[in-house]
Short mmCIF file of the C-alpha atoms (twelve columns), coordinates in Angstrom:
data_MODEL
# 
_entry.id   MODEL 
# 
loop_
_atom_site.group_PDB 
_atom_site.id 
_atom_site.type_symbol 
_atom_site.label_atom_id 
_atom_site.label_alt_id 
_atom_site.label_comp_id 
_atom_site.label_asym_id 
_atom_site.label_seq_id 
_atom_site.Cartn_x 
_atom_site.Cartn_y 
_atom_site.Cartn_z 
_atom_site.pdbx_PDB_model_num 
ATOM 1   C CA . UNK A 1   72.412 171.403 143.667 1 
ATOM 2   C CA . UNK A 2   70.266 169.686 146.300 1 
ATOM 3   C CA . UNK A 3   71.932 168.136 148.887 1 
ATOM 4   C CA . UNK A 4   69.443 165.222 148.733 1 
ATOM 5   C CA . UNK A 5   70.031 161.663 148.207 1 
ATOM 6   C CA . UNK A 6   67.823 159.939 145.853 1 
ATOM 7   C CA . UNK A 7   68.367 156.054 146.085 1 
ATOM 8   C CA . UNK A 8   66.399 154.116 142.925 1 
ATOM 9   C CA . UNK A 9   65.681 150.392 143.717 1 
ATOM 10  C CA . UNK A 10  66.394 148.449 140.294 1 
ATOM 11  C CA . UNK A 11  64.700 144.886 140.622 1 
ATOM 12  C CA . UNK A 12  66.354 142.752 138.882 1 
ATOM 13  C CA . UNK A 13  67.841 139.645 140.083 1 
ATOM 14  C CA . UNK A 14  70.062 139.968 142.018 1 
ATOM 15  C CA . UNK A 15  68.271 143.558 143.158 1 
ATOM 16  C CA . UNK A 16  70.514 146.512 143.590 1 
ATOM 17  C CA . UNK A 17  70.067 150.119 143.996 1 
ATOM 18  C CA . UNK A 18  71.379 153.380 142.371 1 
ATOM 19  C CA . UNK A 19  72.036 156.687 144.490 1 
ATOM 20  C CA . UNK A 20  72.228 160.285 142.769 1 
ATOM 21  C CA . UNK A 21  73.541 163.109 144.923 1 
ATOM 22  C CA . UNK A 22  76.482 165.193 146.089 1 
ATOM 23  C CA . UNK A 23  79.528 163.677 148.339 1 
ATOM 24  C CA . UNK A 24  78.796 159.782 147.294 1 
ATOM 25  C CA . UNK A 25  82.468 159.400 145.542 1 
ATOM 26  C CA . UNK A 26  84.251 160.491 149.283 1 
ATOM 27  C CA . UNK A 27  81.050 158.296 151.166 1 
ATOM 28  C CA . UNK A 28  81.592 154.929 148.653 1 
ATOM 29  C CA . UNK A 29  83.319 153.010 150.893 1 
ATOM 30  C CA . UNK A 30  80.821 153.695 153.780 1 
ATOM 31  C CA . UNK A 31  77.625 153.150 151.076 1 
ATOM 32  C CA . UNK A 32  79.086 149.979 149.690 1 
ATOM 33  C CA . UNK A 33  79.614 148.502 153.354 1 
ATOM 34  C CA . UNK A 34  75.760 148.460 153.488 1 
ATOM 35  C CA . UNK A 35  75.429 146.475 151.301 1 
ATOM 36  C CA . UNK A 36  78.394 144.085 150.743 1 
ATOM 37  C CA . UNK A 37  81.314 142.545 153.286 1 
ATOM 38  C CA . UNK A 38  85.067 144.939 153.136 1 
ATOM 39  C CA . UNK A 39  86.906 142.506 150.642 1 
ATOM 40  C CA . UNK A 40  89.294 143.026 148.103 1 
ATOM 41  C CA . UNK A 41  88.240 145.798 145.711 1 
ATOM 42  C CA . UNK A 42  89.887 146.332 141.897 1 
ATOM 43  C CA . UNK A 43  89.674 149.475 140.757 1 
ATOM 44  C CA . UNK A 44  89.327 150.238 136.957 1 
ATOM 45  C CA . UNK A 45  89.456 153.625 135.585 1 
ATOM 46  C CA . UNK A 46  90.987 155.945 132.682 1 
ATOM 47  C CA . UNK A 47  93.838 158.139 131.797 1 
ATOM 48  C CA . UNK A 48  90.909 161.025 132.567 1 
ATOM 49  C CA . UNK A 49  89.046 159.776 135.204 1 
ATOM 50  C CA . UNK A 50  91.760 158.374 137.283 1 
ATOM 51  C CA . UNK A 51  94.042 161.869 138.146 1 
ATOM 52  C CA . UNK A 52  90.897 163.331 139.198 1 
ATOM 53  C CA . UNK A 53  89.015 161.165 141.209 1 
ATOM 54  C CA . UNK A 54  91.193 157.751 141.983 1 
ATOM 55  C CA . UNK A 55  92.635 158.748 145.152 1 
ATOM 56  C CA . UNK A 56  89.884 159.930 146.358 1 
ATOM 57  C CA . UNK A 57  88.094 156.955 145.615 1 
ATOM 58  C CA . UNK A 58  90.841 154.913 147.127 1 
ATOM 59  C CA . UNK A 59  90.358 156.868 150.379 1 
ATOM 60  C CA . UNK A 60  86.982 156.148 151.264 1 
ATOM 61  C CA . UNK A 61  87.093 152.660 150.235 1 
ATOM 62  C CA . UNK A 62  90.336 151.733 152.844 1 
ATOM 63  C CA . UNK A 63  88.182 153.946 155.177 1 
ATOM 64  C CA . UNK A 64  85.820 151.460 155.053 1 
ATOM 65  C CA . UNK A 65  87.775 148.223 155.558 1 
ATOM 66  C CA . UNK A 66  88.125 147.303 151.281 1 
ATOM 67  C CA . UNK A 67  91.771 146.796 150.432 1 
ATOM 68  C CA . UNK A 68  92.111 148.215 146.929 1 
ATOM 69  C CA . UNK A 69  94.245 147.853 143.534 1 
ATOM 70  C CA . UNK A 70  94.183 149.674 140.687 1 
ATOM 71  C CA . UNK A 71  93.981 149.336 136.480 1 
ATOM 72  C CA . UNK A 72  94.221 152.407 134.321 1 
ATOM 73  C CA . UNK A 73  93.991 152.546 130.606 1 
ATOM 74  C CA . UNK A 74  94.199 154.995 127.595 1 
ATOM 75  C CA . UNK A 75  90.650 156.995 127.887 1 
ATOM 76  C CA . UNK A 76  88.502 156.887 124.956 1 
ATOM 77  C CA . UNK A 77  86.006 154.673 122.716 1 
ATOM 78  C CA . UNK A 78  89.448 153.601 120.961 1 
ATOM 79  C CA . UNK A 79  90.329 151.536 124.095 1 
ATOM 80  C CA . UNK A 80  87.252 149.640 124.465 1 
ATOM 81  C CA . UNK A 81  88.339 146.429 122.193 1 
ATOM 82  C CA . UNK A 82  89.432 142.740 123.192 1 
ATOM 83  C CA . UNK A 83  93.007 144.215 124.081 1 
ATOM 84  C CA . UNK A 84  92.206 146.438 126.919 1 
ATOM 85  C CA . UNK A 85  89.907 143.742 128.075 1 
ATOM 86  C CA . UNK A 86  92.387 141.236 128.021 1 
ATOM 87  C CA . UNK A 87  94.633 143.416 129.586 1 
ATOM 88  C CA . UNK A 88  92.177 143.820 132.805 1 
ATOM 89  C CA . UNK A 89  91.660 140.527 133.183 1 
ATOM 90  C CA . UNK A 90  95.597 139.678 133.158 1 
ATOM 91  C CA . UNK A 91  95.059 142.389 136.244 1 
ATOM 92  C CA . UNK A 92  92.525 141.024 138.114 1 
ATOM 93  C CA . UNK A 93  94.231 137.792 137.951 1 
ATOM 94  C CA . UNK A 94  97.546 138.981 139.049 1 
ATOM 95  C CA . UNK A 95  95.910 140.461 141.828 1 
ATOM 96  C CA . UNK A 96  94.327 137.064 143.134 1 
ATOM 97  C CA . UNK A 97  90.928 138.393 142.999 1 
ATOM 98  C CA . UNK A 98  88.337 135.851 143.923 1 
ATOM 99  C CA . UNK A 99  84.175 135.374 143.667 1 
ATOM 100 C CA . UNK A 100 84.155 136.896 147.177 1 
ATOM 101 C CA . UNK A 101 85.915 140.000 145.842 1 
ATOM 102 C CA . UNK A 102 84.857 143.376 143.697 1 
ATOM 103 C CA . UNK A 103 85.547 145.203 140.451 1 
ATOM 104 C CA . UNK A 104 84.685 149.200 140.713 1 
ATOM 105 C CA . UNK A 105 84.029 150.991 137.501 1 
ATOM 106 C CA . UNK A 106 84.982 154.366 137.890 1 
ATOM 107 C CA . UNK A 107 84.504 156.764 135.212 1 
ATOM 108 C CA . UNK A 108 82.140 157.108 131.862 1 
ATOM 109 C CA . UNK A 109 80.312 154.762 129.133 1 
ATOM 110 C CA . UNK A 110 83.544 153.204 128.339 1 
ATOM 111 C CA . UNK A 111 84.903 152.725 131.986 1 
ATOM 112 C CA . UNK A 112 81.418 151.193 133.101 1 
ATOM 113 C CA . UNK A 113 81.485 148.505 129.558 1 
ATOM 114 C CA . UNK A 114 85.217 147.405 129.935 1 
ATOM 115 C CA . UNK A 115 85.007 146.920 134.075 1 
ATOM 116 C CA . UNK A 116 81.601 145.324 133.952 1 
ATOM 117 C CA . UNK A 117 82.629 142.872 131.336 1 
ATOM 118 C CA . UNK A 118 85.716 141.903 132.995 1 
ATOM 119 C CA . UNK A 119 83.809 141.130 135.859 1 
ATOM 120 C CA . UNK A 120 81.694 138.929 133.720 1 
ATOM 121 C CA . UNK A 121 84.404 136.918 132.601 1 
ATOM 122 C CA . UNK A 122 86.870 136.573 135.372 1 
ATOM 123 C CA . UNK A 123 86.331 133.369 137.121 1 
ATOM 124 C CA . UNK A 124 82.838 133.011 135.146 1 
ATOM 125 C CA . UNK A 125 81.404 135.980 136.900 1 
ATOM 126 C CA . UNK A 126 82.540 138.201 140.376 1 
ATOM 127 C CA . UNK A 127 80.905 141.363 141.997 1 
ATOM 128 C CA . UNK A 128 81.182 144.574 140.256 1 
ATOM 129 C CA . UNK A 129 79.877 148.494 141.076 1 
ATOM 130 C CA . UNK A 130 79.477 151.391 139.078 1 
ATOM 131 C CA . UNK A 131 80.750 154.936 140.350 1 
ATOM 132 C CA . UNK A 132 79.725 157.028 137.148 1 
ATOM 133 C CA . UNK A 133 81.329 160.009 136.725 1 
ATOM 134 C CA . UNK A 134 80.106 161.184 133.520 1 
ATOM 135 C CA . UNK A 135 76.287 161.980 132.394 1 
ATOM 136 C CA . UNK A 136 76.080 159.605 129.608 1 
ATOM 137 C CA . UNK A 137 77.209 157.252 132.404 1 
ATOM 138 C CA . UNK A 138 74.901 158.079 135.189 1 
ATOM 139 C CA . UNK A 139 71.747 157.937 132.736 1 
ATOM 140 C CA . UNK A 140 72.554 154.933 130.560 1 
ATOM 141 C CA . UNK A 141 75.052 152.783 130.998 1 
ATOM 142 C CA . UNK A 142 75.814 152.041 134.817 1 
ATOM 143 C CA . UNK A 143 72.457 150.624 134.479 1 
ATOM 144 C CA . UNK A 144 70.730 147.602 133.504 1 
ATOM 145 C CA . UNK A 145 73.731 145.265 133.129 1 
ATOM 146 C CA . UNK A 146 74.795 145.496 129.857 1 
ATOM 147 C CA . UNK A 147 78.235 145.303 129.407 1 
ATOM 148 C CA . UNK A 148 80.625 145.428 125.907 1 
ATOM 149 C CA . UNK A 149 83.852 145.500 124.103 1 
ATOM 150 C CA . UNK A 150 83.917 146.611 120.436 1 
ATOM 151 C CA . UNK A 151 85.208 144.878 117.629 1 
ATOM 152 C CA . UNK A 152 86.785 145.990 114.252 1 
ATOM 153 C CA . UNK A 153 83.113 144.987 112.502 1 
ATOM 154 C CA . UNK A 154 80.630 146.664 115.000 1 
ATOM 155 C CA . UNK A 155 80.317 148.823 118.252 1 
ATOM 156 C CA . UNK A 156 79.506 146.299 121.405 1 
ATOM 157 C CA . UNK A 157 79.669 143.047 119.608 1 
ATOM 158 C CA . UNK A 158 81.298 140.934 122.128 1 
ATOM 159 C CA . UNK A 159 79.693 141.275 125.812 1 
ATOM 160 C CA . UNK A 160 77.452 139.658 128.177 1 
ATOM 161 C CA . UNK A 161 74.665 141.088 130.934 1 
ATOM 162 C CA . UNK A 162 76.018 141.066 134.812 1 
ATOM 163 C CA . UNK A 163 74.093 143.018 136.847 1 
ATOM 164 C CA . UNK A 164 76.210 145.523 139.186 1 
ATOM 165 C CA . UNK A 165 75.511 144.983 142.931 1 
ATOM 166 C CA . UNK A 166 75.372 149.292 143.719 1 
ATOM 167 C CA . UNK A 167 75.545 152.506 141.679 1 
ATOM 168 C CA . UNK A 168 76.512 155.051 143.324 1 
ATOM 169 C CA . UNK A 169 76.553 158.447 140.575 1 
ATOM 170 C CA . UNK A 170 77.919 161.794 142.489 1 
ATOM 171 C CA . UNK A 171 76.557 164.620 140.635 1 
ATOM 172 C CA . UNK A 172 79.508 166.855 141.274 1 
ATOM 173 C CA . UNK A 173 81.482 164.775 139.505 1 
ATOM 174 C CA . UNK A 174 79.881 166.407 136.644 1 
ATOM 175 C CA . UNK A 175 81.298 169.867 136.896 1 
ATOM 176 C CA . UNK A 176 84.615 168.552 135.777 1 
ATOM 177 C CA . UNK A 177 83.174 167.277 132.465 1 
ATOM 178 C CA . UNK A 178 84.409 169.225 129.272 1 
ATOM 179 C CA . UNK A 179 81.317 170.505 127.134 1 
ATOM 180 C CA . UNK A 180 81.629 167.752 124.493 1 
ATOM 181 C CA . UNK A 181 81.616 165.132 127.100 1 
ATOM 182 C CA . UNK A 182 78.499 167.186 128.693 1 
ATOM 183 C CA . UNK A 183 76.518 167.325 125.549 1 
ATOM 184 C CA . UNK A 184 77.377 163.817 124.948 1 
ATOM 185 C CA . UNK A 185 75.002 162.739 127.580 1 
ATOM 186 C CA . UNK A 186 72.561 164.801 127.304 1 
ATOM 187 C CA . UNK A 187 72.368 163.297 123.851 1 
ATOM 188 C CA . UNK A 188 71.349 159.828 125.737 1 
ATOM 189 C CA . UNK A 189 68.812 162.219 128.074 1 
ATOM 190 C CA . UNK A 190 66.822 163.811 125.232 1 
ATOM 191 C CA . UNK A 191 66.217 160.041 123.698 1 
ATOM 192 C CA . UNK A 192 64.882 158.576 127.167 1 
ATOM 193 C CA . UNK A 193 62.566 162.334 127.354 1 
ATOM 194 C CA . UNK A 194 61.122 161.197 123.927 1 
ATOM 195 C CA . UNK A 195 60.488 157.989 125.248 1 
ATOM 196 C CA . UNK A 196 59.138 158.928 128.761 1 
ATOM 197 C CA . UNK A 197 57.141 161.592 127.395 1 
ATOM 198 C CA . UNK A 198 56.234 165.039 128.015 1 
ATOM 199 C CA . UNK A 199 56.847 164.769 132.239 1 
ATOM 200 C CA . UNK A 200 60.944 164.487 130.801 1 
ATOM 201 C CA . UNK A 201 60.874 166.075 127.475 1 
ATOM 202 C CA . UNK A 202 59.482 169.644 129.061 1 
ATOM 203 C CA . UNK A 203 61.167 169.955 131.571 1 
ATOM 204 C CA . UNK A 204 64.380 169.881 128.149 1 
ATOM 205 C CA . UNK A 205 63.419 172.124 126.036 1 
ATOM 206 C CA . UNK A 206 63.327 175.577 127.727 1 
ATOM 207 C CA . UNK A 207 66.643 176.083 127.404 1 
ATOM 208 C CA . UNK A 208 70.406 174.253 127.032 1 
ATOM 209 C CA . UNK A 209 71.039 172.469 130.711 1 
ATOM 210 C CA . UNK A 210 74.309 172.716 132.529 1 
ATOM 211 C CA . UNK A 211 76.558 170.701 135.339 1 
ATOM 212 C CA . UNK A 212 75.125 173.520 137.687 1 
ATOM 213 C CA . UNK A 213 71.519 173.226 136.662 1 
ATOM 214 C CA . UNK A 214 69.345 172.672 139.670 1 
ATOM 215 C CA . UNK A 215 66.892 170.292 138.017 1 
ATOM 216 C CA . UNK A 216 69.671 168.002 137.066 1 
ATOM 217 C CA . UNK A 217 69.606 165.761 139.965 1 
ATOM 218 C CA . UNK A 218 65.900 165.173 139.452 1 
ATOM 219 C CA . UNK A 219 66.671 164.445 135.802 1 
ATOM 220 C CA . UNK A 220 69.228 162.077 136.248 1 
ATOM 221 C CA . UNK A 221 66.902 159.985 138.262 1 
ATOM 222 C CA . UNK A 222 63.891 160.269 136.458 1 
ATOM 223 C CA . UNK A 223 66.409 158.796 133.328 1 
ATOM 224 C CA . UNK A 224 67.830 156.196 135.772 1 
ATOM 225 C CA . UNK A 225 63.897 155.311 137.235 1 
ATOM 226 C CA . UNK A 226 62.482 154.716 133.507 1 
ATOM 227 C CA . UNK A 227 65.499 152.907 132.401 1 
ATOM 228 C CA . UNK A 228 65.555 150.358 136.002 1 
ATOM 229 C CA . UNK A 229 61.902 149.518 135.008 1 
ATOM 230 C CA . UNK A 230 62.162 148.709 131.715 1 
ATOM 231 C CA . UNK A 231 65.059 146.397 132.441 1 
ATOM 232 C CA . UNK A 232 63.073 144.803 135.257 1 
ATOM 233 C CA . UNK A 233 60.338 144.389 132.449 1 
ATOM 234 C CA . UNK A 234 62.874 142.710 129.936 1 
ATOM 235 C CA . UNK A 235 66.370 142.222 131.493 1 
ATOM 236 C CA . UNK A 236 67.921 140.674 128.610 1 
ATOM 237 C CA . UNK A 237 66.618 142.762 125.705 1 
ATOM 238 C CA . UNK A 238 64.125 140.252 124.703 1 
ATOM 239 C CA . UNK A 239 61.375 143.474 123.784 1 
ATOM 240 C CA . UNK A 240 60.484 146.705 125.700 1 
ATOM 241 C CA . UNK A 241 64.228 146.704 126.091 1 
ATOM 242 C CA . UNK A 242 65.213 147.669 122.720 1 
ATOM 243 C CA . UNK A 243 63.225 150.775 122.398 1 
ATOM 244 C CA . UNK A 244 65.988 152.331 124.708 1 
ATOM 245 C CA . UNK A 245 67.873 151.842 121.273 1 
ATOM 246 C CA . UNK A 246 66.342 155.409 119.415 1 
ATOM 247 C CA . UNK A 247 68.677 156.404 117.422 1 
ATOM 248 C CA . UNK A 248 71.306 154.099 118.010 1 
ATOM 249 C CA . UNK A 249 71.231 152.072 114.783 1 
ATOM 250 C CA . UNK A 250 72.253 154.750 112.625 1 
ATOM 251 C CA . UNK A 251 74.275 156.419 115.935 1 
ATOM 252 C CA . UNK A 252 76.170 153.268 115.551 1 
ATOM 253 C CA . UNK A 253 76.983 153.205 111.788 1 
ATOM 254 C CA . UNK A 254 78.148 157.048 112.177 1 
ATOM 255 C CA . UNK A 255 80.719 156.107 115.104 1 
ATOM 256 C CA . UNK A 256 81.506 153.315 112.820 1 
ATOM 257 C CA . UNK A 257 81.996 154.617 109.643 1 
ATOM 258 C CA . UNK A 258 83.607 157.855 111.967 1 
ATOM 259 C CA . UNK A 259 86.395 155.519 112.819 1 
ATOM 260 C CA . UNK A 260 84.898 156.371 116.446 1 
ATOM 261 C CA . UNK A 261 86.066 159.568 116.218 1 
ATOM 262 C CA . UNK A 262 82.848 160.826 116.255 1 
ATOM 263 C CA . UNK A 263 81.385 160.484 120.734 1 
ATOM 264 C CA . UNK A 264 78.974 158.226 120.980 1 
ATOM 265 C CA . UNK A 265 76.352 160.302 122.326 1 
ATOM 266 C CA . UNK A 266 77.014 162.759 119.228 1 
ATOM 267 C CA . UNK A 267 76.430 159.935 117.236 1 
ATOM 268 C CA . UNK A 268 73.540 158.868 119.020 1 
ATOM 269 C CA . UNK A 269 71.999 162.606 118.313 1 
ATOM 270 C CA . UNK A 270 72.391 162.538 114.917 1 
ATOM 271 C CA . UNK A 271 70.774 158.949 114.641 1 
ATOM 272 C CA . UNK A 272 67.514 159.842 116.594 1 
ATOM 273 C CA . UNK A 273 67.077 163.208 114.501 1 
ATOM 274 C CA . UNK A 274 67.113 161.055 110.872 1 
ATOM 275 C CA . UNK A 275 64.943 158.567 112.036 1 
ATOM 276 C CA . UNK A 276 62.367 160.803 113.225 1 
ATOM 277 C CA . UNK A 277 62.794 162.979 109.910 1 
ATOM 278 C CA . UNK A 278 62.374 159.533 108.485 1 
ATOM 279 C CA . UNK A 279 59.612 158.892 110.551 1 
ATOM 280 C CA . UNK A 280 57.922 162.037 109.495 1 
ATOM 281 C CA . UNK A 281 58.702 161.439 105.735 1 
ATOM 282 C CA . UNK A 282 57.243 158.013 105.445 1 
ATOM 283 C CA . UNK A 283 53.789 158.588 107.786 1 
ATOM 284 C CA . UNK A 284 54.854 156.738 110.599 1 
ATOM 285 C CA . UNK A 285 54.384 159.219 113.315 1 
ATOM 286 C CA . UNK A 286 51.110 160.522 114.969 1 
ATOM 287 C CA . UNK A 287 52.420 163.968 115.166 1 
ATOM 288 C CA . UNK A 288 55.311 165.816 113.939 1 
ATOM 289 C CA . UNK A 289 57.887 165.180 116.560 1 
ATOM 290 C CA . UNK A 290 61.361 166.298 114.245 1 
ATOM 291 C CA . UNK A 291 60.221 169.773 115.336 1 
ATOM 292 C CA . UNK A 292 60.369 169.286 118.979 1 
ATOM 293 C CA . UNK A 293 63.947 166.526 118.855 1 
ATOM 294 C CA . UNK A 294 65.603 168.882 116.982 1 
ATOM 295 C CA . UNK A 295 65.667 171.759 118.468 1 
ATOM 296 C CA . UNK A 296 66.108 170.172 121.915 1 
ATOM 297 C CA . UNK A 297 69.601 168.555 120.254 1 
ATOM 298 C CA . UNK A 298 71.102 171.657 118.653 1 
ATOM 299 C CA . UNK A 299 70.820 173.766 121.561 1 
ATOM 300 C CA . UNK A 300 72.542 171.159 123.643 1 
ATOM 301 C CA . UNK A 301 75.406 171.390 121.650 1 
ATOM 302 C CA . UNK A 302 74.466 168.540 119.405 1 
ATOM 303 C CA . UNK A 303 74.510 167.128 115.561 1 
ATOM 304 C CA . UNK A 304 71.467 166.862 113.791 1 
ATOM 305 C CA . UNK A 305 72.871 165.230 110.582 1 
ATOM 306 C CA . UNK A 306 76.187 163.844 109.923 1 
ATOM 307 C CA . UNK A 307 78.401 164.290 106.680 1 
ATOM 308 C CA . UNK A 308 78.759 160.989 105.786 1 
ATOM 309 C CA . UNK A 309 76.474 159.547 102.820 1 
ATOM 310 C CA . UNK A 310 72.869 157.466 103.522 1 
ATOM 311 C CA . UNK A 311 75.179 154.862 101.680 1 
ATOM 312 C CA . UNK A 312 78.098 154.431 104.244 1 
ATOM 313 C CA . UNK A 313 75.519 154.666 106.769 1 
ATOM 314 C CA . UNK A 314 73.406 151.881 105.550 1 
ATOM 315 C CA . UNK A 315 76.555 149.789 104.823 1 
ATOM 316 C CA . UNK A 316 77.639 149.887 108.363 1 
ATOM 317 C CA . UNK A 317 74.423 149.294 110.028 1 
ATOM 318 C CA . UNK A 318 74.169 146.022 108.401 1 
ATOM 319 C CA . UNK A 319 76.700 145.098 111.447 1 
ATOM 320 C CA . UNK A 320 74.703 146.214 114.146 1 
ATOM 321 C CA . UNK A 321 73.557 143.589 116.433 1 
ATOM 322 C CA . UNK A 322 70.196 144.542 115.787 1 
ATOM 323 C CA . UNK A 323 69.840 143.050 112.763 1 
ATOM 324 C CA . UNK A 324 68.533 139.297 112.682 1 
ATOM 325 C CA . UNK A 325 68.635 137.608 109.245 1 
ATOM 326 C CA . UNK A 326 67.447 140.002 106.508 1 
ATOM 327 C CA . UNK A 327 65.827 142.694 108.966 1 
ATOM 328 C CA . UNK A 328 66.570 144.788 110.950 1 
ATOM 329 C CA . UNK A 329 64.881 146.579 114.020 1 
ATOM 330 C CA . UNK A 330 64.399 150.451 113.967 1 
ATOM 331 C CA . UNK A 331 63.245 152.472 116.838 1 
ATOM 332 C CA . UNK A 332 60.362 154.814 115.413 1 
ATOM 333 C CA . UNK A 333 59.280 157.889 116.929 1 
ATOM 334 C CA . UNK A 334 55.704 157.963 116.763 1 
ATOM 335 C CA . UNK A 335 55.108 160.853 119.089 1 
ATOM 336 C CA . UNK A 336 56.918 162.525 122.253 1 
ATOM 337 C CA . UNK A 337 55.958 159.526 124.916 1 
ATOM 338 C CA . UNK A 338 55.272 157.011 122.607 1 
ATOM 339 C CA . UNK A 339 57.861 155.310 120.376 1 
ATOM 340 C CA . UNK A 340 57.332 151.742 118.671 1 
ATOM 341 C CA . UNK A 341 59.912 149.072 116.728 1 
ATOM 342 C CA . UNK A 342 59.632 148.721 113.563 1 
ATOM 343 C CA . UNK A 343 61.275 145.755 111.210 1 
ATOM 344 C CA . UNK A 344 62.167 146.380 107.731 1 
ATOM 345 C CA . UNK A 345 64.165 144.197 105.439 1 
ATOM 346 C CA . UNK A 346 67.503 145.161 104.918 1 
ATOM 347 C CA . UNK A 347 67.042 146.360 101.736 1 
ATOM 348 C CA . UNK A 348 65.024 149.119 102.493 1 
ATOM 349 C CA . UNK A 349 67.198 150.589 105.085 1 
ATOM 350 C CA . UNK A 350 68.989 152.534 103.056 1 
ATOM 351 C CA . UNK A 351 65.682 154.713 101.459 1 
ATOM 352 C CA . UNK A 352 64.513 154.804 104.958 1 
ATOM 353 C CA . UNK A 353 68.193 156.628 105.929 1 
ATOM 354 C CA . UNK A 354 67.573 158.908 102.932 1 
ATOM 355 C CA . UNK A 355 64.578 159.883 104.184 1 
ATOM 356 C CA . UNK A 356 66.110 160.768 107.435 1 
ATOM 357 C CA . UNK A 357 68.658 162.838 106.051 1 
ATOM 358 C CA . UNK A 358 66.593 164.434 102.816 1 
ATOM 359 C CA . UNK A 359 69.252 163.186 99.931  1 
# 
């Protein structure tokens, strides 16, 4: 891997920046100085994450004048509910953290949600980071804001938007990521290539990518550079924003109806290759495109169905907090490049999931 730092402004406001390279987890403490005063700094991480990369972490930040805590919780999607929140936020307030002070998210999807929305709430809003260590992570979530807990009737129901103030992903962080946790970002990768277009989506489909791939770097940040401008666009999800949703309405009912056994990005797979099979089946695309997404998933090591019936699906969509009233929102893949958002009353979700999965 290149030992090059790429730094991607994201202008939103307040404007931040994310950096993608090797050495960033033992240089935080030093990259976080340039941009914000030593102060108290909370760490939250996982029963994963935190073995590995915690004292470490710790390390550079003391290095660098920050005096640092530290909340762990059980790793997985199971964790991310009110509890765990509320069980942060009894931390952060035990620790005396004030406005002037930080929350560090270090870890994956999960890690990034449950710190950034404690942040959010505690004391009506403090400073936050995000030190990704995962690839779902690094592409997705650590950016744009958007932070979530889930509750029993839907996945990210209860959240708010708070900006971070840095992200800081080190790429070698990724060579300690288990295959399924691998795969389960490039899940979120192949869904921005089919919205970025064939400049991404190429550069996929030769062949299955790995933590040691040399073009990584330089896909990470071309993820991370389409995703910061369409949030500058629409920071709250108000339009353009929502097409980063491909796949996720019925990626949502599968973790759902999964019990969230089922990884999100998995999930996410699965969703984005029924609704372009959908997409196909009812003449909304310009070109076949379920010949291009598929293949791209299933040699990453991902799901192009799911075993559970159109019916479950469509029953557990009707929670996602897409739907407004009697529609609901689906992200339609027209082409590779070009993807558009399509309403259709509720009542015809469930042929347009049948489609998708030919039953």
């Amino acid at each position: 891997m290149s030992q090059t730092i790429q730094t991607i402004p994201v202008r939103t406001k307040p404007e931040y920046s994310a950096a993608i390279g090797e050495g960033l987890l033992d240089r935080c403490g030093q990259r976080l100085r340039e941009v914000l005063e030593p102060c108290r700094a909370a760490v939250i991480t996982d029963s994963n994450v935190g073995p590995l990369y915690l004292e470490r972490t710790r390390a550079s930040l003391e290095g660098a004048g920050f005096a640092v805590s530290a909340f762990s919780f059980p790793a997985g999607e199971g964790s991310k509910n009110l509890g765990t929140l509320g069980e942060a936020l009894e931390f952060l307030a035990r620790e005396r953290l004030t406005r002037t002070d930080l929350v560090v998210a270090l870890g994956g999807g999960v890690t990034g949600d449950m710190a950034g929305l404690a942040a959010a709430l505690y004391l009506r809003g403090i400073r936050y980071v995000q030190l990704p260590t995962s690839l779902l992570a690094a592409v997705d979530s650590s950016v744009g804001g958007k932070t979530a807990v889930d509750l029993s009737a839907g996945k990210n129901l209860a959240g708010a938007f708070l900006q971070p103030s840095a992200v800081l992903c080190d790429v070698t962080c990724l060579a300690t990521l288990p295959p399924l946790f691998f795969a389960d970002g490039m899940a979120e990768v192949i869904k921005t290539g089919v919205l970025v277009g064939e400049e991404l989506f190429s550069l996929l489909e030769p062949g299955p990518l790995t933590p040691e791939s040399g073009l990584l770097p330089r896909i990470i940040a071309r993820c991370i550079s389409y995703k910061a401008g369409v949030v500058e666009r629409d920071e709250k999800e108000q339009g353009e924003r929502k097409l980063l949703n491909l796949g996720h309405t019925v990626g949502h009912a599968i973790e759902k109806v999964s019990g969230f056994s089922i990884p999100h990005g998995h999930a996410v797979a699965a969703g984005t290759a029924i609704i372009a099979r959908a997409a196909e089946a009812l003449g909304w695309t310009g070109e076949p495109v379920a010949g291009r997404i598929i293949p791209c998933l299933e040699q990453n090591g991902l799901p192009a169905d799911t075993a559970f019936s159109p019916e479950e699906l469509a029953e557990a969509a009707l929670g996602d907090k897409k739907r407004a009233g009697d529609a609901i929102t689906l992200v339609v893949p027209e082409k590779i490049g070009r993807c558009a958002m399509r309403t259709v009353p509720v009542g015809e979700l469930l042929p347009v999931i049948r489609a998708g999965m030919g039953r």
